[in-house]
PALUM-104944 format. One line per field, with one value per residue: y, x, z of N, C-alpha, C in turn; residue in three letters; residue number from 1. Coordinates in nm, 3 decimals, padded with zeros to 5 digits. Layout:
<recs>
ny Y,...
nx X,...
nz Z,...
cay Y,...
cax X,...
caz Z,...
cy Y,...
cx X,...
cz Z,...
residuo ala,...
num NUM,...
</recs>
This chain:
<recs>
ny 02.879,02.548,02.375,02.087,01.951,01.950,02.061,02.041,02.207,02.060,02.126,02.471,02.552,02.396,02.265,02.370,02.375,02.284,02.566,02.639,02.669,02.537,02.217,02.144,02.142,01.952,01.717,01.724,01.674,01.394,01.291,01.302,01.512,01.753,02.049,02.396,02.702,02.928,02.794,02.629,02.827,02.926,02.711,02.642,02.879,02.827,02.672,02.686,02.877,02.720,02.591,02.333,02.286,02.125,02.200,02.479,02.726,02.841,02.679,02.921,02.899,02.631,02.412,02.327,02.000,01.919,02.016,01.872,01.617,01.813,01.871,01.686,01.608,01.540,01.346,01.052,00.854,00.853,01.057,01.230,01.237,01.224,01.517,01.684,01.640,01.618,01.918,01.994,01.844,02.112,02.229,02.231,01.968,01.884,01.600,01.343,01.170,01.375,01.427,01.246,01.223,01.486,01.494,01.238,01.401,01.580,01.433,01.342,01.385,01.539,01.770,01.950,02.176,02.243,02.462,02.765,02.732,02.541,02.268,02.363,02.436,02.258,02.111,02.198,02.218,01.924,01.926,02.022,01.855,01.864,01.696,01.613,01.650,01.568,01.716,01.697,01.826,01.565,01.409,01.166,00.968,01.171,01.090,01.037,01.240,01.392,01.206,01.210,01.474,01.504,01.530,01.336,01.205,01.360,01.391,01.326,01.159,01.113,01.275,01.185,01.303,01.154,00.917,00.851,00.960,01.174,01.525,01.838,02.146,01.937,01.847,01.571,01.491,01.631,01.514,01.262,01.335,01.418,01.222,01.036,01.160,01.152,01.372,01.618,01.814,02.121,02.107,02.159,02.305,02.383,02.475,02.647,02.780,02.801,02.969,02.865,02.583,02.520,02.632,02.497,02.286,02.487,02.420,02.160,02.313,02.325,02.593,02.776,02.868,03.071,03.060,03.231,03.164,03.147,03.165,02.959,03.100,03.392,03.370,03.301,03.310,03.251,03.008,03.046,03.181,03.012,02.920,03.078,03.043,02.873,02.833,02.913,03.078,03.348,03.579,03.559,03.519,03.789,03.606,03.394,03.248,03.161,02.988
nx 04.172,04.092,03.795,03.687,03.577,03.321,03.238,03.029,02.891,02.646,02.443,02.306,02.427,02.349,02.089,01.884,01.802,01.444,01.322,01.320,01.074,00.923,01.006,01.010,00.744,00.687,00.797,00.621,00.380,00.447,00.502,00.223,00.204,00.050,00.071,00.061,00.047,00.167,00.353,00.510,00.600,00.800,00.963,01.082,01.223,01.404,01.529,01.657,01.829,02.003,02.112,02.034,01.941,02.046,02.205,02.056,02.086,02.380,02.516,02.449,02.581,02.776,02.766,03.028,03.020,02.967,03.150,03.385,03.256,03.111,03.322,03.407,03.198,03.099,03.224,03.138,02.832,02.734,02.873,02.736,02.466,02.476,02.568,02.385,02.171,02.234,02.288,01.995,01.885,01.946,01.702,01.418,01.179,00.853,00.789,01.038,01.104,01.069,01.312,01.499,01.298,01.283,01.591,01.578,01.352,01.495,01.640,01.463,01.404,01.172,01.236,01.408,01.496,01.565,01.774,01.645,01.806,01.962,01.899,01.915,02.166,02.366,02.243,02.304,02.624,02.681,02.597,02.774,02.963,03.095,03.218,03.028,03.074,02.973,02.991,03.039,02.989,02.877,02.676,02.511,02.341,02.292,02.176,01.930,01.731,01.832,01.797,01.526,01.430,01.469,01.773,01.954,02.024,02.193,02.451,02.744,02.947,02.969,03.136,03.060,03.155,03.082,03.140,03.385,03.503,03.679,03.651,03.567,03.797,03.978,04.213,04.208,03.944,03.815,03.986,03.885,03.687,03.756,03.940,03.703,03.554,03.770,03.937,04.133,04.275,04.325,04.189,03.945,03.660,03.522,03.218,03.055,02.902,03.064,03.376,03.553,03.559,03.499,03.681,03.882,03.954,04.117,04.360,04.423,04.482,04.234,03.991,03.809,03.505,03.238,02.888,02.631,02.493,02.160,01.809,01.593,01.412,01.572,01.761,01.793,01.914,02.215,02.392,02.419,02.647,02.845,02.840,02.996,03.237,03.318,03.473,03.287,03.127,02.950,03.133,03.332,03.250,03.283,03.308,03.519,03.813,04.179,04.396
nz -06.177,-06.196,-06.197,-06.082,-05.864,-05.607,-05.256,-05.021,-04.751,-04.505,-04.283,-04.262,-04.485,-04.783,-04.637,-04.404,-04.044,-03.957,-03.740,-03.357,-03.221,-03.397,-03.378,-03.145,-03.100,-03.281,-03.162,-02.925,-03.014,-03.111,-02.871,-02.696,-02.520,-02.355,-02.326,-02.234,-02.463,-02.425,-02.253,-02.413,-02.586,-02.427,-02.327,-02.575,-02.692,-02.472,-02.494,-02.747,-02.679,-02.513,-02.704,-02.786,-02.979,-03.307,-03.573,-03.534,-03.334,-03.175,-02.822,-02.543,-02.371,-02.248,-02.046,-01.707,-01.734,-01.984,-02.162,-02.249,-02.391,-02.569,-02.722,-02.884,-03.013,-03.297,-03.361,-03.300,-03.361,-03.099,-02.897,-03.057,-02.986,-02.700,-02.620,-02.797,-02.625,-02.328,-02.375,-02.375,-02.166,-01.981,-01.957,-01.800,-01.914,-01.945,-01.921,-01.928,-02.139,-02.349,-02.434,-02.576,-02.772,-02.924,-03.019,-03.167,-03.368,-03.498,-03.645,-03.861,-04.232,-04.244,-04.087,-04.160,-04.440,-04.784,-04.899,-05.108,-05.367,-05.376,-05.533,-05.782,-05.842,-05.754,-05.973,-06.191,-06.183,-06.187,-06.467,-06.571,-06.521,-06.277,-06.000,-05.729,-05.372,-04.990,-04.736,-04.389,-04.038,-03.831,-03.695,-03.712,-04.038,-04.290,-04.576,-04.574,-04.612,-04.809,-04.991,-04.972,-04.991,-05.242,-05.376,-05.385,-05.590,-05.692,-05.595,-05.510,-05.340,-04.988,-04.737,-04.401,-04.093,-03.830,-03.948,-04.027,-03.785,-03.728,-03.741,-03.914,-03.843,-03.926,-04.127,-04.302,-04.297,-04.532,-04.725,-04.747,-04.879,-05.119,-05.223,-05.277,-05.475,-05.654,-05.733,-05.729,-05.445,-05.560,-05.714,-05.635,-05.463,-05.185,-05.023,-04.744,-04.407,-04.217,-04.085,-03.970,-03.952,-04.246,-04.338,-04.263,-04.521,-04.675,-04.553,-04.743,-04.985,-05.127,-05.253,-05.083,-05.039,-04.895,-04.729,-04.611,-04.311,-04.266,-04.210,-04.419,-04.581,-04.618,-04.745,-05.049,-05.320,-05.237,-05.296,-05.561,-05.627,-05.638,-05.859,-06.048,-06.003,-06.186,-06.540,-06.724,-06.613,-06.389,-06.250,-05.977,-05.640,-05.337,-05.127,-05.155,-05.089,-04.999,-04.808
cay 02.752,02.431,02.332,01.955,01.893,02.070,01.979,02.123,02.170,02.024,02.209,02.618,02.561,02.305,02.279,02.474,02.309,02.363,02.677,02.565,02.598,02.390,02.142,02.132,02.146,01.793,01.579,01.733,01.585,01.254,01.231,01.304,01.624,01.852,02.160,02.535,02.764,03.020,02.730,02.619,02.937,02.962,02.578,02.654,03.000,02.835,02.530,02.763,02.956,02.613,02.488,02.249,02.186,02.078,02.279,02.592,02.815,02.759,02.744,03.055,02.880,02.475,02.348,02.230,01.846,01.841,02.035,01.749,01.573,01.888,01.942,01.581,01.551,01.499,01.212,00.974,00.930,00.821,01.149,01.357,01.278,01.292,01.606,01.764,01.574,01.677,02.056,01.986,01.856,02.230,02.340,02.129,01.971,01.798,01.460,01.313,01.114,01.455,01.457,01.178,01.277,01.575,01.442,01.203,01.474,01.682,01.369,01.314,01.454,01.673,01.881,02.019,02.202,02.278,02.625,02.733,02.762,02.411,02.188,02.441,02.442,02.092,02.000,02.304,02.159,01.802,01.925,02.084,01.814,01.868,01.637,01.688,01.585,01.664,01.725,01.757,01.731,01.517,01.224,01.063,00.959,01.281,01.099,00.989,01.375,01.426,01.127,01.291,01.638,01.467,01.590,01.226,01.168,01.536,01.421,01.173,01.072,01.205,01.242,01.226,01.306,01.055,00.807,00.829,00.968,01.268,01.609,01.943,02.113,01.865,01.799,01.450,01.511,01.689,01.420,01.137,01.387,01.473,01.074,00.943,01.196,01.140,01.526,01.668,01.910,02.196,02.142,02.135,02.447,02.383,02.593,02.608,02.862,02.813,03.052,02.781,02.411,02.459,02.678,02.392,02.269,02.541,02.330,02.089,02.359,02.366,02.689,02.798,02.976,03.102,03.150,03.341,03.048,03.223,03.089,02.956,03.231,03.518,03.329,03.230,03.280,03.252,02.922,03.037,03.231,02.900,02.892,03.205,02.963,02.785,02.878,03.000,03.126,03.459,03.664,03.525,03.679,03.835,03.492,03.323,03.286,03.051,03.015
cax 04.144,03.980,03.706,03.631,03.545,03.302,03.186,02.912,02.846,02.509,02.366,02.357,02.505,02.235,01.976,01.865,01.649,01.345,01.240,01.319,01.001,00.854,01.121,00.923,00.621,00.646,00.787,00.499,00.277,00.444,00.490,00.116,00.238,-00.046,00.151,-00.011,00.076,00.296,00.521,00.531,00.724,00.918,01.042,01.137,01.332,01.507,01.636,01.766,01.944,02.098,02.190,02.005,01.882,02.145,02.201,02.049,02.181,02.494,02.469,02.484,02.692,02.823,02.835,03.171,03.004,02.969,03.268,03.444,03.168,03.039,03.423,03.432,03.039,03.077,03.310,03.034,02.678,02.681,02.886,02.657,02.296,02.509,02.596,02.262,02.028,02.265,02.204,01.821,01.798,01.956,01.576,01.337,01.057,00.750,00.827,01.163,01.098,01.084,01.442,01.523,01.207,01.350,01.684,01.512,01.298,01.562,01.737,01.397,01.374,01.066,01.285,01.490,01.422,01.648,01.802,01.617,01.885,02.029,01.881,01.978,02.332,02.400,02.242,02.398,02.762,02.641,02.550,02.900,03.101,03.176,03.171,02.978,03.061,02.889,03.126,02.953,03.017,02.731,02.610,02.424,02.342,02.203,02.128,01.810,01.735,01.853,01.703,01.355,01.387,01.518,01.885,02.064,02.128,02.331,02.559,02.819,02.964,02.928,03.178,03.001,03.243,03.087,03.146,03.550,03.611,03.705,03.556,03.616,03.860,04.075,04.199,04.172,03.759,03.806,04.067,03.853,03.570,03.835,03.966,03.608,03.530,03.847,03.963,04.279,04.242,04.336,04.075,03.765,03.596,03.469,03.178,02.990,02.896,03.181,03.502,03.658,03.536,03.512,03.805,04.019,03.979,04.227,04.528,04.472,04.450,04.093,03.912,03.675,03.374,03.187,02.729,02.594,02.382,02.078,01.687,01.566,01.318,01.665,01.894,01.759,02.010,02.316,02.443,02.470,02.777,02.959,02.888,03.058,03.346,03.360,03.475,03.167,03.000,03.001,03.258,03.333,03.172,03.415,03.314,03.617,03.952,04.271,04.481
caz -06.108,-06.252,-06.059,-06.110,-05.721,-05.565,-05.145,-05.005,-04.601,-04.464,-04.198,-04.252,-04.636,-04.815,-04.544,-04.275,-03.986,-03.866,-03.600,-03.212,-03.155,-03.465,-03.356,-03.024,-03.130,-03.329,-03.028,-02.800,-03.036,-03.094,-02.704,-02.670,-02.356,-02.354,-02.253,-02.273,-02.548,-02.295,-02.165,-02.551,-02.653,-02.316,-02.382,-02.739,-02.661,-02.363,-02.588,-02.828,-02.551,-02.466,-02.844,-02.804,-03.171,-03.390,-03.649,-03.451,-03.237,-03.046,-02.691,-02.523,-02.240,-02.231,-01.873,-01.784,-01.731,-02.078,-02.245,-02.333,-02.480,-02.690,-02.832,-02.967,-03.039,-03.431,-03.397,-03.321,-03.339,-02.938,-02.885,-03.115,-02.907,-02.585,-02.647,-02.767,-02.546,-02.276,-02.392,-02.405,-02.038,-01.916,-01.976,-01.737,-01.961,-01.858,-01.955,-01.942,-02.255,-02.446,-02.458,-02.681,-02.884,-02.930,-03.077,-03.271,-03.472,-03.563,-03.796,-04.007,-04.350,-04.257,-03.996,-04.288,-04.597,-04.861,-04.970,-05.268,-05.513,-05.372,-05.632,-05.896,-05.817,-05.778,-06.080,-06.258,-06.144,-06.247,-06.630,-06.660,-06.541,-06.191,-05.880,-05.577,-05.240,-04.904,-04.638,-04.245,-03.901,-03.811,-03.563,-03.834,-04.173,-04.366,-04.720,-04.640,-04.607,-04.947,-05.098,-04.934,-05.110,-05.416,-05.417,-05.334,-05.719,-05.738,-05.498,-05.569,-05.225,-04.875,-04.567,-04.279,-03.968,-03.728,-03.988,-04.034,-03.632,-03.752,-03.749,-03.936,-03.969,-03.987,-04.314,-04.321,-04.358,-04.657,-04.784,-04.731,-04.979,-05.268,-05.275,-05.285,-05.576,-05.784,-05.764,-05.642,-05.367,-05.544,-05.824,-05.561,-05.356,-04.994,-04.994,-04.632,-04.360,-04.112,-04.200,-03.917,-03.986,-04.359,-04.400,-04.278,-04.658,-04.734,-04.610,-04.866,-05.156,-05.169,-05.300,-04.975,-05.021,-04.773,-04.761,-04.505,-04.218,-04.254,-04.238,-04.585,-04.660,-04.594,-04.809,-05.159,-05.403,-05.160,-05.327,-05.662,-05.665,-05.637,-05.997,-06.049,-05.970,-06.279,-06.631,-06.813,-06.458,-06.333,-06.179,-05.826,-05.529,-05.263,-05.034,-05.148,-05.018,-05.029,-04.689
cy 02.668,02.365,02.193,01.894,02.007,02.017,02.084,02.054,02.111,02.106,02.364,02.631,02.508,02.295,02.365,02.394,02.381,02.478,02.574,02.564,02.480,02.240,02.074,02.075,01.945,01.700,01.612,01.623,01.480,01.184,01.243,01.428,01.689,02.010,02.336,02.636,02.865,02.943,02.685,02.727,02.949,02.851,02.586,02.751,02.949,02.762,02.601,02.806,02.857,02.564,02.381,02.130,02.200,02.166,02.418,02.698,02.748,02.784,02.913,03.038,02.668,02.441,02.278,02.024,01.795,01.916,01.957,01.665,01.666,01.910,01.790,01.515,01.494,01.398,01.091,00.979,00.920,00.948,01.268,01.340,01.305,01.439,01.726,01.725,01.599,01.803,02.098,01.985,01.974,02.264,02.233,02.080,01.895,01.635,01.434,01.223,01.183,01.454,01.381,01.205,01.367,01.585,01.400,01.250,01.542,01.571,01.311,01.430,01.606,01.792,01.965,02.062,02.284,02.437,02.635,02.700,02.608,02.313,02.252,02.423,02.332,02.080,02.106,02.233,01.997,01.813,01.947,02.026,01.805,01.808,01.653,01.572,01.661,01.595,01.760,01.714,01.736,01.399,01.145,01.044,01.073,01.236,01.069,01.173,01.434,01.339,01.183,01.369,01.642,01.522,01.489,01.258,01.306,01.491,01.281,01.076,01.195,01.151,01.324,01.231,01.203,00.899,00.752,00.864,01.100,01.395,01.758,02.020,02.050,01.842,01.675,01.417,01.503,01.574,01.331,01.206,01.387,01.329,00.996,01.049,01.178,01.214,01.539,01.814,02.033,02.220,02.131,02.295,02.342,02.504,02.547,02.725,02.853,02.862,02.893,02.631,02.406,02.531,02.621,02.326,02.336,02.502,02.231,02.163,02.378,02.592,02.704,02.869,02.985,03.150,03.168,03.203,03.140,03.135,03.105,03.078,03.368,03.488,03.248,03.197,03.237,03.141,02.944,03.108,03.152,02.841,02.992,03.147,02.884,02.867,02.998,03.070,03.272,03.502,03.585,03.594,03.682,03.697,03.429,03.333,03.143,03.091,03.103
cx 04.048,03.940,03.663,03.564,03.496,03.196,03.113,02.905,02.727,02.426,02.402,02.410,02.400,02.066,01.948,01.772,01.535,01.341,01.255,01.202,00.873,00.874,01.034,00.824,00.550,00.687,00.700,00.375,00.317,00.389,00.328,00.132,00.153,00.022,00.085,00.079,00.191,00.414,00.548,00.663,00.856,01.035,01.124,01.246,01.434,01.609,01.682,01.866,02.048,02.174,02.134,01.966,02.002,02.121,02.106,02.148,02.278,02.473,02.552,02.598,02.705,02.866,02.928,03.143,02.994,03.072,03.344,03.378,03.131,03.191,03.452,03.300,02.979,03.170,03.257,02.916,02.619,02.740,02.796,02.522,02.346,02.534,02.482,02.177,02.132,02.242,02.059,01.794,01.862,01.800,01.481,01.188,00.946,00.739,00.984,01.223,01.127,01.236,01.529,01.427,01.253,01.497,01.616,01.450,01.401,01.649,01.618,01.374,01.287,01.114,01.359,01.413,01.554,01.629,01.738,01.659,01.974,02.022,01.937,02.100,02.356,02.364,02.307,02.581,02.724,02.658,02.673,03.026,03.172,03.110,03.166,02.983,03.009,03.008,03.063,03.011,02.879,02.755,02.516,02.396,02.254,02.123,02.040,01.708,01.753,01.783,01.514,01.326,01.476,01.675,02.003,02.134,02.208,02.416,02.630,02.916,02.984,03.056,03.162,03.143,03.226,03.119,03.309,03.614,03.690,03.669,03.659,03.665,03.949,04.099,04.130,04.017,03.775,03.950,03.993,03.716,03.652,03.887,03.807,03.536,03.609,03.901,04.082,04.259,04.248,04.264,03.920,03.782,03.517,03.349,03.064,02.978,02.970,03.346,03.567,03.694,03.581,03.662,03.942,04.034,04.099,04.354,04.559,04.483,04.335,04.096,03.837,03.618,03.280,03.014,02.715,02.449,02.274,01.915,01.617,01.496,01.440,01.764,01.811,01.844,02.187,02.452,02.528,02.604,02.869,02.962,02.958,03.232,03.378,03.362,03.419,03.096,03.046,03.091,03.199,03.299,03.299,03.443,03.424,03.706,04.078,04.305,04.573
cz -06.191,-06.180,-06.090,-05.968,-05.653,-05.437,-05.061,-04.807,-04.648,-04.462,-04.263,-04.429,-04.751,-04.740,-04.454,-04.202,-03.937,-03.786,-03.487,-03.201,-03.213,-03.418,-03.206,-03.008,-03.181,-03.241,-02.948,-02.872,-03.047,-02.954,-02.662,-02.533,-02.406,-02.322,-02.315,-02.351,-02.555,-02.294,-02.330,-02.595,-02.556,-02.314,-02.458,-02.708,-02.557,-02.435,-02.663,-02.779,-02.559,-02.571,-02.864,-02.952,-03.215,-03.512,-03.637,-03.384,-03.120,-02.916,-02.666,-02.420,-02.279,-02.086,-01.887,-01.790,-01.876,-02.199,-02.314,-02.430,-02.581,-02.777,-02.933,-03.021,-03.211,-03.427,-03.365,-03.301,-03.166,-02.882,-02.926,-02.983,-02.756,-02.548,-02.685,-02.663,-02.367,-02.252,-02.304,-02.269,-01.988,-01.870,-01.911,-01.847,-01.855,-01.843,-02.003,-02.049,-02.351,-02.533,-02.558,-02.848,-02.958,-03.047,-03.207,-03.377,-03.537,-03.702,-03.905,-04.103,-04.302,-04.147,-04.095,-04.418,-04.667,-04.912,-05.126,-05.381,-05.486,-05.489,-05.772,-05.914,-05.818,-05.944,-06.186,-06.304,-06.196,-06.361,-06.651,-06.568,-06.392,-06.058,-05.784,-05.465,-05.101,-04.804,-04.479,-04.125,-03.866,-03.733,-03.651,-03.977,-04.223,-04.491,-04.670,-04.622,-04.737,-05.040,-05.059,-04.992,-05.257,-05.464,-05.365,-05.499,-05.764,-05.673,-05.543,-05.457,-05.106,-04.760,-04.457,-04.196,-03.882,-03.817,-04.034,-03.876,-03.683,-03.781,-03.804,-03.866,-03.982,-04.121,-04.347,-04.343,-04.462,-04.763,-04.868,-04.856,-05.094,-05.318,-05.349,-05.420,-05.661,-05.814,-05.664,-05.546,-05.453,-05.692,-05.745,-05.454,-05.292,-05.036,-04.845,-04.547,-04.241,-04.124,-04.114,-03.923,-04.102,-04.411,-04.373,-04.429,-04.764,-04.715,-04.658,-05.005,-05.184,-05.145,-05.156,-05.001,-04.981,-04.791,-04.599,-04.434,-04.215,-04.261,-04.360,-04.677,-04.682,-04.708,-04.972,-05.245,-05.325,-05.256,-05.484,-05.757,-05.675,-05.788,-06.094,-06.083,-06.096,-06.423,-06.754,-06.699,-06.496,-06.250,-06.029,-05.739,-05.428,-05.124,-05.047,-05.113,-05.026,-04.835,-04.736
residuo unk,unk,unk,unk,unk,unk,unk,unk,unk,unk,unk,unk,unk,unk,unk,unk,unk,unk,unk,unk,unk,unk,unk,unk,unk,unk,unk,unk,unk,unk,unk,unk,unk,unk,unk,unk,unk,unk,unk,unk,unk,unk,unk,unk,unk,unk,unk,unk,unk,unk,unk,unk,unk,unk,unk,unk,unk,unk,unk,unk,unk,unk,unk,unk,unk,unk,unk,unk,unk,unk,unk,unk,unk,unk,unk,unk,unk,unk,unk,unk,unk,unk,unk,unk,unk,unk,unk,unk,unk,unk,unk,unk,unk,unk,unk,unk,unk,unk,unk,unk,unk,unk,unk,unk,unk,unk,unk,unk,unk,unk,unk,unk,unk,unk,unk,unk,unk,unk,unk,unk,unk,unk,unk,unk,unk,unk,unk,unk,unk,unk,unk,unk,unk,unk,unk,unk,unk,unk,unk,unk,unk,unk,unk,unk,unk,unk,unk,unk,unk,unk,unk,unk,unk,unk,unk,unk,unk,unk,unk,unk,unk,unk,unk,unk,unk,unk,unk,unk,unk,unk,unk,unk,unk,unk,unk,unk,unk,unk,unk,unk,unk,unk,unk,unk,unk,unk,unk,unk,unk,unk,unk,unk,unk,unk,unk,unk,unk,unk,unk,unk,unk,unk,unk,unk,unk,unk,unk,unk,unk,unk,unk,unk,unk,unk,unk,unk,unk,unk,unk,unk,unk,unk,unk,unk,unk,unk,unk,unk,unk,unk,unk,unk,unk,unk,unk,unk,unk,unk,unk,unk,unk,unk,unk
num 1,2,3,4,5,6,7,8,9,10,11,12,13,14,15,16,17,18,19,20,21,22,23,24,25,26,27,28,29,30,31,32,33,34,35,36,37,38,39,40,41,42,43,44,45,46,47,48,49,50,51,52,53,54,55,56,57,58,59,60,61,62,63,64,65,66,67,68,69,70,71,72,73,74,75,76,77,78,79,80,81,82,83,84,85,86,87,88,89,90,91,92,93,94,95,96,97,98,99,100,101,102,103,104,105,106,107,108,109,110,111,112,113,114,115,116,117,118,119,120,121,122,123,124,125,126,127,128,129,130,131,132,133,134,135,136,137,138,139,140,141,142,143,144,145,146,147,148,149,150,151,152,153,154,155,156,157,158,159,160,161,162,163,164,165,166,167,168,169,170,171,172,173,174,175,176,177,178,179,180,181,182,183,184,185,186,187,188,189,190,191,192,193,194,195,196,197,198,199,200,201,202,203,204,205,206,207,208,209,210,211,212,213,214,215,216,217,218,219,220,221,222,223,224,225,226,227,228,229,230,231,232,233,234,235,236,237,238,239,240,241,242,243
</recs>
């Protein structure tokens, strides 16, 4: 395989967010809620329960009032916050303001932190030639997230989901990434931590290869077997797969 196209998840693949209860922690203080240290953790653990954070844990359950909304929640950004901030109120807070707060923190820069070996890899694939696209189902714009931890100029164009109405795995995502890089599906790898979102890439021909969603400190090198993938790299790790 000749790899000239190479599209990278977001969430769980590139970034990882925050801790629920960091995540917490910074809308209590925007909102100014005083709240005791106990209900602090009990808050945080329940919203996880629920899914509430985005790029967290999935709920453990989806009430049916918002089933419909959570199965089409990456196809816009008024679907995406309906959809978590729905979640969020399952868990009673103290202020009913929290709940947008809440939302709101999870899309700035400082809620995210990049996989260690992220910047490596990109600019690795950059030096030798090969173009990077970011591929997500998302409710909002991610680059300014990347232009924050310095990894906009690795990337050479991005499709967001809420921004075409279309959400992984459809092909047509991964279309709208391999046109806007210049690469023919079956010269680009998908690599991302969803065998089911990103492994829709495999019915255009894409390469899929698969890292393990794990929290930044568990997962260091994870990324760099995707250079394994190219010519001079190392032997491929067993993550990959065709349809």
């Amino acid at each position: 395989m000749t790899v000239k196209g190479a599209l990278f998840d977001f969430s769980g693949t590139l970034f990882r967010v925050e801790s629920a209860e960091s995540w917490l922690r910074a809308a209590l203080e925007r909102s100014g809620a005083a709240v005791p240290e106990e209900e602090v953790v009990r808050y945080a653990r329940d919203l996880e329960d629920a899914g509430a954070l985005p790029g967290g844990a999935t709920p453990l359950a989806v009430p049916p009032h918002l089933t419909e909304v959570w199965g089409a929640r990456d196809r816009s950004a008024e679907l995406h916050r309906a959809a978590f901030t729905g979640l969020a109120r399952q868990v009673p807070l103290p202020r009913p303001e929290l709940y947008d707060a809440l939302y709101d923190r999870h899309r700035e820069p400082a809620a995210w932190r990049p996989y260690p070996d992220a910047h490596e890899v990109l600019g690795a694939l950059r030096r030798r030639g090969v173009r990077v696209g970011v591929v997500s189902n998302i409710g909002w714009d991610v680059r300014p997230v990347f232009r924050a931890h310095g990894l906009d100029p690795l990337v050479d164009a991005y499709a967001l989901s809420y921004e075409h109405g279309v959400q992984k795995p459809d092909p047509r995502l991964f279309r709208v990434a391999c046109d806007a890089l210049g690469v023919d599906p079956g010269d680009a790898v998908m690599v991302g931590d969803d065998r089911r979102a990103d492994g829709g890439a495999a019915a255009l021909g894409c390469r899929v290869h698969l890292v393990d969603h794990l929290p930044v400190d568990q997962r260091p090198d994870g990324l760099r077997a995707v250079l394994g993938l190219l010519p001079d790299g190392a032997p491929a790790s067993q993550g990959v797969f065709r349809k």
